[in-house]
N, C-alpha and C positions, 0 to 999 in steps of 0.2 A: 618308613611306613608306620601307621598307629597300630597299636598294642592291638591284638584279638581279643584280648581278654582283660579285664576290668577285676582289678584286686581291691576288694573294701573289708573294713573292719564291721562288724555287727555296733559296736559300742560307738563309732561314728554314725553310722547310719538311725541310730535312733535319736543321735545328736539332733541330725542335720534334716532328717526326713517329715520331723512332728509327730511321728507315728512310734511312741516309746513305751515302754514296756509298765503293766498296769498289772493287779492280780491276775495272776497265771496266765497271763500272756501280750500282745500288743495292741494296744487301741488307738484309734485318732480318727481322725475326720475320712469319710469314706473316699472323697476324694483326694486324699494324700496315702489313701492307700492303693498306689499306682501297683499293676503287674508286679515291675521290677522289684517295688518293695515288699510285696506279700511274697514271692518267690524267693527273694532273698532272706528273709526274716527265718523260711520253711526248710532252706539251705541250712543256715547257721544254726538253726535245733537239731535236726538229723544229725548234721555234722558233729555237734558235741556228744550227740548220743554216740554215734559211730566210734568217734575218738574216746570215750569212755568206755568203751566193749559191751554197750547197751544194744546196740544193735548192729546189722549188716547186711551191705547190700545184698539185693533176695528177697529180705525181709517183707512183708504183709504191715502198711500207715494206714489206719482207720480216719477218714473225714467225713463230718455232717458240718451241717449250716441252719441258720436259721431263718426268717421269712423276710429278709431286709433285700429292698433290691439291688444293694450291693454284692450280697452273698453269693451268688453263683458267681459271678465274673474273679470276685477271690476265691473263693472254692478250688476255679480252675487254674488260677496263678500257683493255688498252693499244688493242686496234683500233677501241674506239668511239673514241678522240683522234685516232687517224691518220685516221678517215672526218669528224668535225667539225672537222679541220682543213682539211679538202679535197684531203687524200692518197688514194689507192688501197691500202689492206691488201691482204696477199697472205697468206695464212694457210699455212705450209708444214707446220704441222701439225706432230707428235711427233718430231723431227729432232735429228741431233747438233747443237749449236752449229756447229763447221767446215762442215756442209753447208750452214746459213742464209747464212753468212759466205762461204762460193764460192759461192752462187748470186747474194748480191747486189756481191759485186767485179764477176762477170761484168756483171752488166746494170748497173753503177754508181748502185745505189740505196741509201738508208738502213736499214739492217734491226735489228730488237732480236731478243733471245732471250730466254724468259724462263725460267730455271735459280737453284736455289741450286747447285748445282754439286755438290759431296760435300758438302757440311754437311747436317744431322739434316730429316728433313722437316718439322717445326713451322718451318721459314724458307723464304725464298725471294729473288728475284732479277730483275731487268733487267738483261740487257746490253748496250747500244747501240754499235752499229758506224756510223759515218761512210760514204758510197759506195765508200771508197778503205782504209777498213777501218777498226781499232776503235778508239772513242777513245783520246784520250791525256790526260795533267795538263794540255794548255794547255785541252783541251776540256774537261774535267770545271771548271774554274777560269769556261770560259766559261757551261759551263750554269748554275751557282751562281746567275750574274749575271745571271739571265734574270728578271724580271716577268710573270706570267703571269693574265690571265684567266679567270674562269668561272663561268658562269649558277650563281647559288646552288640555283636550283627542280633543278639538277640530281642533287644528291646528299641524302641524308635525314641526320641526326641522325651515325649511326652510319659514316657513309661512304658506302655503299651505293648504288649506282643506285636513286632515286624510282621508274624504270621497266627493266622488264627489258631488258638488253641481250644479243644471242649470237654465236659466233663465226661467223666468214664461211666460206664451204662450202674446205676444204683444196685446197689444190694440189701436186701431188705432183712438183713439177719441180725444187726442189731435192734431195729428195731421190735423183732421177733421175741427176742431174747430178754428183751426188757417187758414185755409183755407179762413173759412167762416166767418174770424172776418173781410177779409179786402174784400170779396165779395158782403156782407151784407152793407159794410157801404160806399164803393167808388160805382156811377150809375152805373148800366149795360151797357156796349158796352164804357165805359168813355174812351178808353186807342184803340176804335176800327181807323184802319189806322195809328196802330205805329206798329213799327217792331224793339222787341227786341232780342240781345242775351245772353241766358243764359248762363256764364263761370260755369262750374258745377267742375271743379275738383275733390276734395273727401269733398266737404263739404254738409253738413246733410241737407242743406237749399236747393239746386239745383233742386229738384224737386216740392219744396213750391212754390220756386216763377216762376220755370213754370207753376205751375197749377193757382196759382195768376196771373202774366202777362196774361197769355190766358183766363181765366175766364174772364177777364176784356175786352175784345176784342181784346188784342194785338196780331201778330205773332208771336211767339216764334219760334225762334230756338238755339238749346245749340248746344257746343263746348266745348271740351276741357276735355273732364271725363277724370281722372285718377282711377285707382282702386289698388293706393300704396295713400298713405295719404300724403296730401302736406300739410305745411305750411304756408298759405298763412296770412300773416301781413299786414294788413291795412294801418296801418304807417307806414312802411317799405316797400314799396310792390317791389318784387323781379326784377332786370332787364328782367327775359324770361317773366313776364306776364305784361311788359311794351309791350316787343315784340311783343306780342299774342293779345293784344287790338288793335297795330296799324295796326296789320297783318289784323285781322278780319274784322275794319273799313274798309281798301282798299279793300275789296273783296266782299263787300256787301253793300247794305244800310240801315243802323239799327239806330233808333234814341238813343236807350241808351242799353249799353253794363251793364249787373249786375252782381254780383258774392257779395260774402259773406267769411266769415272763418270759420274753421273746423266746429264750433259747430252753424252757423246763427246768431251771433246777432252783428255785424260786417260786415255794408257793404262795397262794392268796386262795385261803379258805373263812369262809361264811358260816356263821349259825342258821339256824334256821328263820332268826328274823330279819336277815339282812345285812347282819353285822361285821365288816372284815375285821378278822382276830388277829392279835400281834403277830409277826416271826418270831420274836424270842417267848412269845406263851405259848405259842405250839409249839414251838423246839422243847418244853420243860416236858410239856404233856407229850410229846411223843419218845422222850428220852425214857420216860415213865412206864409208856406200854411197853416198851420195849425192858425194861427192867434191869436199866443200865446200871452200872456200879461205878460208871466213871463218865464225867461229862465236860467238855473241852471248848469254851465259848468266850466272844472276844469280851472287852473291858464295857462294852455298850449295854452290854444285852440287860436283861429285867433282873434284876435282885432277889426276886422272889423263888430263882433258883436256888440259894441258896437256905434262903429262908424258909424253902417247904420242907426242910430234911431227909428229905428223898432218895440223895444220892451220898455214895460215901466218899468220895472224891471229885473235887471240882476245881477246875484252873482257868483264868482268864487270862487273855492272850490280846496282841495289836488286833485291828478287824482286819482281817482277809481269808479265806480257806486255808494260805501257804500258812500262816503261823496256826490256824487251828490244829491242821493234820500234822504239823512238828508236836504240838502240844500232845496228840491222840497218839502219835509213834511211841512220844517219852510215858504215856499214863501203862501203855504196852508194857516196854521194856521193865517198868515199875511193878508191875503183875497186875494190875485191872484186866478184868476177863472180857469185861462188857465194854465197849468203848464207843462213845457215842462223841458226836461234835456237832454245834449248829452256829449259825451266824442270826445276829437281829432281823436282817432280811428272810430268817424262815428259813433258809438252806438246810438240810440236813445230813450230817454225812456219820459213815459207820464203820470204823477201825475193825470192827472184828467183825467173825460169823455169830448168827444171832437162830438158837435150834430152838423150834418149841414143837415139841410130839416126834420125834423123826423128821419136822421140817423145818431146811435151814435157807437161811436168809443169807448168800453168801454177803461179805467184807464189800462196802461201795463208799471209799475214803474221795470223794469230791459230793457235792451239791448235790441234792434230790429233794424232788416238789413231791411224788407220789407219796412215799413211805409218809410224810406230814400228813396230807388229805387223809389216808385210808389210817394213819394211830389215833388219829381225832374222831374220826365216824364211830371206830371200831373200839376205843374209849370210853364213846359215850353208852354205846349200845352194851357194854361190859358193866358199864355203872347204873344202866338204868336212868340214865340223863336225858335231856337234847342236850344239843352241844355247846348252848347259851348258858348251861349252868354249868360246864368244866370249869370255867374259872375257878368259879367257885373252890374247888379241892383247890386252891392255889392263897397261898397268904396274899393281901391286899396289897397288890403293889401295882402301881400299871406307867406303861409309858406311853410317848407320843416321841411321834418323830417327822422333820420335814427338811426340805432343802431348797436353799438358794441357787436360780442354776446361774452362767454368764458370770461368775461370780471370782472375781482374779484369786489365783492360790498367793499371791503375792503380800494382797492387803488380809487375805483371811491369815497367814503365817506374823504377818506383823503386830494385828490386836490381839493373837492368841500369846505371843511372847509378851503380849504388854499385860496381859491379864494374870498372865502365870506368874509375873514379878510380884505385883502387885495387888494383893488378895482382898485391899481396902479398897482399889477400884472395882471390883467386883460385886461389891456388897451396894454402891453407889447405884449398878446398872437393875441390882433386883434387891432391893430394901425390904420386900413383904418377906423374903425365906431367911433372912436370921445373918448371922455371921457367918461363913465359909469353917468349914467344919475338916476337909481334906481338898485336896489338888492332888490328881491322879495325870500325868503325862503319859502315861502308856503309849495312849495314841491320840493325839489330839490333846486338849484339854479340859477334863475332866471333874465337876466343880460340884460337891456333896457340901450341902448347909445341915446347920444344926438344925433345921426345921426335918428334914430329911431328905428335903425336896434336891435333885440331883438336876445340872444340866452340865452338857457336853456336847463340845464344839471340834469338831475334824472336818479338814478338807479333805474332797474326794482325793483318791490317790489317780484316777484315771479320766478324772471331766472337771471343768473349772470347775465345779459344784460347794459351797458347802455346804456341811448336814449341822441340824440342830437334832440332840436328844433329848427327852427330856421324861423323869421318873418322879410320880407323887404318892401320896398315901391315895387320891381317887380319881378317875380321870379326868375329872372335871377339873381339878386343879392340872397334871399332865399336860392336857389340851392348854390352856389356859397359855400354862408355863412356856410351851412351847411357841403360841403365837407371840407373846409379848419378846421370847427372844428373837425370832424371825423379824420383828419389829424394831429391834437393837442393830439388829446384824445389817438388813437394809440401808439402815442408816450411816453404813460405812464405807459404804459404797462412795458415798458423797466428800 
């Protein structure tokens, strides 16, 4: 007679499955990510946690999702695993990632999301966070290692639940609780006589931060709902929703335009004329309201963090959140009181607690879109600016950024090793920025001329993709810079 039960290794199965492990967590095509494999994948996390004495059965798993029409049907693959493991699911239902992730630091429990995050909606995602917050490389190293069981009568041919499984009735307390983290802790009425608009697309965040912006006294008005799921990239951000900020600007008076990506923790904020501003110039400027003394950002981000002399401590790190929040743990241990971390996509995340009057802003070490939107408004209105002139307080440095998608990691791994050798082919493919001045490998390849002009080339770690960076003295050279690479890079395809 055949086995009942079905013994796989987790580090085979991301082998074999296509669905392998990307920042803090699994992503792959939504159609390879059958039942069996989100259930499985939810197994061999819990499981490590269990076996590490991180948690036990009993325990309270926090899960949200985002607006992908994939996402419920894993949602539910994930909370049949946490109820046959003999966890308690909490279903928090369509939520930013940051708000799953403050709901479960608070009550110190294991929580996933389940997001592709800005990538195309034919894909999708798990994210798992630890009780103390999101994994890191020693954890993703451990889940590999995990061995995992499961009834074969469970799953059909295809993947599939044999019998229908559904989601557990929602709980709306994370998303409560995120409500009231930034209610609680910015004045009341702080934000009254600004007029914001909310871009809601399909992301999970669009009615948080209207209920944040208007709580605070601002006028909100949204624009822009979709109810097909967009992909909306930070770093990338699409030419129709360049359009749709300038459109919006002309037709109204709004001090700042907010929007977010699929899953919230990824802003995309607007001046007042239209204009979407970097992630890595509002991560400087929000590091700033908040009056951080230590600031933790990968090898990509704008230069001009440095260069504003702002903070007393600064470390650049690979791009992901897992190497930011390692870098944010060590600036801790080191004694920085204030610890702040953002990624070039805007992310922003906060190692410590942050008091101003008696009100504290508790510790939210993973990604956040809100705490960005509301240090920019709240910035401006402290300086007596719009939000068109914060740059300004910033030294002259700007970037551009964009990406190849369909794009093999294969040939993007092989011109980048050719390029790294060879510093004089280099200078061949951009002659106007001078000689190569450093080669930074951190992450990707990294390429400072003695002009000053900076470009930088990484393949995604989690979609064929690759990104170009690119840093000049004005953005017009930036931009420039940046399409004549995308115009190199194209060309390698062939």
């Amino acid at each position: 007679m055949p086995e009942k039960f079905e013994t796989i290794v987790i580090s085979d199965l991301m082998a074999d499955s296509g669905v392998a492990f990307g920042t803090s967590g699994a992503r792959g095509l939504a159609e390879a990510m059958t039942d069996r494999i989100c259930y499985l994948y939810t197994v061999g996390f819990l499981q490590y946690l269990e076996r590490a004495d991180r948690i036990r059965p009993g325990d309270a798993v926090a899960l949200g999702g985002d607006f992908r029409l994939s996402t419920p049907r894993i949602m539910t693959a994930a909370i049949a695993a946490i109820g046959d493991l003999g966890y308690r699911p909490i279903n928090c239902g369509h939520v930013p990632t940051p708000a799953v992730a403050n709901y479960a630091l608070a009550e110190g429990i294991a929580s996933l999301m389940v997001t592709g995050s800005h990538i195309p909606d034919d894909r999708n995602g798990i994210k798992f966070n630890k009780p103390d917050g999101e994994i890191l490389k020693v954890d993703e190293d451990g889940i590999r290692e995990q061995t995992v069981q499961v009834a074969r009568a469970l799953f059909d041919d295809s993947g599939g639940f044999r019998e229908a499984r559904v989601l557990s009735p929602e709980d709306a307390t994370a998303y409560r609780r995120y409500i009231t983290r930034y209610l609680d802790f910015f004045p009341a009425h702080c934000l009254a006589g600004s007029r914001v608009l909310v871009y809601e697309h399909s992301s999970v965040a669009a009615a948080a931060l209207t209920e944040i912006f208007g709580g605070l006294g601002a006028d909100v008005v949204r624009r822009g709902y979709s109810d097909t799921f967009v992909p909306v990239d930070t770093e990338a951000v699409r030419a129709e929703d360049i359009a749709l900020a300038r459109e919006w600007a002309e037709g109204g008076r709004f001090d700042l335009l907010v929007s977010a990506d699929g899953d919230g923790d990824r802003p995309l904020v607007s001046d007042e004329q239209g204009v979407w501003l970097r992630g890595d110039v509002v991560g400087i400027l929000t590091a700033r309201f908040l009056d951080a003394d230590a600031v933790i950002t990968p090898v990509s981000s704008n230069s001009a963090l440095e260069k504003s002399g702002w903070f007393d401590r600064i470390q650049r790190t690979r791009i992901g959140s897992p190497y930011v929040i390692e870098g944010m743990q060590q600036a801790l241990i080191d004694g920085a009181m204030r610890v702040v971390g953002y990624e070039a996509n805007g992310g922003f995340l906060t190692q410590t607690d942050f008091e101003v009057e008696g009100r504290v802003l508790p510790a939210l070490p993973t990604r956040d879109a809100a705490i960005v939107a509301l240090a920019v408004l709240l910035l401006a209105r402290r300086n007596g600016l719009p939000v068109s002139h914060l740059v300004s307080l910033l030294p002259a440095r700007y970037t551009a950024s964009d990406r190849l998608q369909a794009f093999p990691n294969e040939i993007s791994a092989r011109y980048i090793a050719e390029l790294a050798a060879d510093p004089i082919a280099i200078g061949k493919y951009f002659p106007d920025c001078g000689q190569v001045a450093h080669i930074d490998l951190t992450d990707g390849l990294r390429i400072t001329f003695q002009s000053s002009d900076v470009v930088h080339l990484r393949p995604s770690g989690n979609a064929p993709e690759l990104r170009c960076y690119t840093e000049a003295d004005s953005a017009v050279q930036a931009r420039q810079l940046n399409a004549e690479c995308l115009g190199i890079l194209e060309s390698w395809r062939e």
